[in-house]
C-alpha positions as CSV (number, residue, x, y, z in Angstrom):
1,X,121.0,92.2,102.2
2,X,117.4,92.7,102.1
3,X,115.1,95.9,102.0
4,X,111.2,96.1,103.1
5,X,109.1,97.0,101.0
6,X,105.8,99.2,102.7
7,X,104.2,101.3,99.9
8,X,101.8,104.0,100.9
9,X,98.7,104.1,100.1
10,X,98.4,99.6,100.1
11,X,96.6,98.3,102.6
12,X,98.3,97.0,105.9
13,X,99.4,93.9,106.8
14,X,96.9,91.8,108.8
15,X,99.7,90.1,111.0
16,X,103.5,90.6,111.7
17,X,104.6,90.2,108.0
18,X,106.5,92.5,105.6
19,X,104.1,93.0,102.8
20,X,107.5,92.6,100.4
21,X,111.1,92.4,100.4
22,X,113.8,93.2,98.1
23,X,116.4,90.5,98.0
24,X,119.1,88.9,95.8
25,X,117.6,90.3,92.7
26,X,114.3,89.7,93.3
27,X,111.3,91.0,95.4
28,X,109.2,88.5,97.5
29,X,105.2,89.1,97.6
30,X,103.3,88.8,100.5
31,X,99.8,87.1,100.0
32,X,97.8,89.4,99.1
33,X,93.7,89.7,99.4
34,X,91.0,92.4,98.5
35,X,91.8,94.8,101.4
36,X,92.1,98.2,100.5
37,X,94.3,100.6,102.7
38,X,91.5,101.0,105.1
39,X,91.0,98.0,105.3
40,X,87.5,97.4,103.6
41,X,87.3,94.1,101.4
42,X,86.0,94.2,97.9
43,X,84.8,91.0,97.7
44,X,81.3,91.8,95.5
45,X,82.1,89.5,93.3
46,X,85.4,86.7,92.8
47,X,86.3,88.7,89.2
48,X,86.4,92.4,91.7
49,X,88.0,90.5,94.1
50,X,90.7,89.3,92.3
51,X,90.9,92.6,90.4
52,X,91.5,93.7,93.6
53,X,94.2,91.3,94.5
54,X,96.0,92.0,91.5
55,X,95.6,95.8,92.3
56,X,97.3,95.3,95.5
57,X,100.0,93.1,93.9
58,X,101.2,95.9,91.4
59,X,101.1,98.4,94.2
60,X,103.8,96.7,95.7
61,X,105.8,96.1,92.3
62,X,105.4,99.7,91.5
63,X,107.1,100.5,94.9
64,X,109.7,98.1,93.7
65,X,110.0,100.1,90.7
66,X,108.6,97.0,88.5
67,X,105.2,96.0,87.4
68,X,103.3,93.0,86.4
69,X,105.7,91.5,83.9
70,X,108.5,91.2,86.2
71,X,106.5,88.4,88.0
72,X,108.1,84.8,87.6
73,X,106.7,82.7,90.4
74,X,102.9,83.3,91.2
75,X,100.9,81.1,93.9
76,X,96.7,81.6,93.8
77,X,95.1,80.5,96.8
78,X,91.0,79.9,96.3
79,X,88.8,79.4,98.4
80,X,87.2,76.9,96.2
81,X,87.9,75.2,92.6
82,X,84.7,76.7,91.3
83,X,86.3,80.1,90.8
84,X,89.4,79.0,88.9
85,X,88.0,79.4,85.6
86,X,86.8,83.3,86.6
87,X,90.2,84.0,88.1
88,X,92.0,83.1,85.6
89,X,90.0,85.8,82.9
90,X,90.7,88.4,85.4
91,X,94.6,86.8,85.9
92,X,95.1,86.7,82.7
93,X,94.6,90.7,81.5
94,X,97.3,91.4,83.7
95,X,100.3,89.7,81.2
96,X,100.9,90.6,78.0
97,X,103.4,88.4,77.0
98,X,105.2,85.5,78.7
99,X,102.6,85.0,82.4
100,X,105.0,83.8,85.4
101,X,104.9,80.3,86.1
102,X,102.2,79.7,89.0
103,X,100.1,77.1,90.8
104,X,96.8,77.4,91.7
105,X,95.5,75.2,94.8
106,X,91.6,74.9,96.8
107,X,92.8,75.6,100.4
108,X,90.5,75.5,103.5
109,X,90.3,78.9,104.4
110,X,91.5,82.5,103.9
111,X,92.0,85.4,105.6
112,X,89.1,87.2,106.1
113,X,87.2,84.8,104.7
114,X,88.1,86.1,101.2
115,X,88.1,83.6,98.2
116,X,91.7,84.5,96.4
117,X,94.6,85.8,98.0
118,X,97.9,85.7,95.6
119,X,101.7,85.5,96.8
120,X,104.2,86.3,94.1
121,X,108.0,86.6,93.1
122,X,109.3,89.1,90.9
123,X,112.6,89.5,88.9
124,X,114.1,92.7,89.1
């Protein structure tokens, strides 16, 4: 059985997607990018954008009635190698113990021509 996850107040999904779903004991993230709920990009900067992304990311844990820490599996898509070492200082404030295992991979393009977007599965 699964269960959609939709918090209010986190911004909407950009194509037919459930931004996360309950299942089997743990709760799938959709990618997500520096969007708030009305849809405006913060993307100032890559260390406010991925602020930003990480933002979005615990909204949807908190609706899952987890946070942060319950993340084991963590995929970073950059627009570019060049911001690696910056997202990873911003990344890295979010875990205070043991950080999920994770890859992080250069891709083409994003959505909205953003240069981090961040999928994620969490442990309940």
């Amino acid at each position: 059985m699964k269960e959609a996850i939709f918090p209010p107040h986190a911004a909407k999904p950009l194509a037919p997607y459930t931004p996360a779903i309950q299942a089997g004991g743990f709760v799938f993230l959709s990618g997500q990018i520096a969007m708030d709920e009305q849809g405006n990009l913060h993307t100032s900067d890559i260390a406010t954008e991925t602020t930003r992304v990480m933002d979005n990311l615990g909204k949807l844990l908190k609706a899952s009635g987890l946070d942060h820490s319950n993340l084991v599996k963590v995929t970073i898509f950059l627009s570019d190698m060049a911001h690696y070492a910056a997202v990873n200082e911003v990344y890295g404030t979010y875990f205070k113990d043991v950080p999920p295992a994770r890859e992080a991979v250069a891709v083409k393009g994003l959505p909205r021509g953003v240069n981090v977007e961040i999928s994620g599965i969490a442990v309940v």
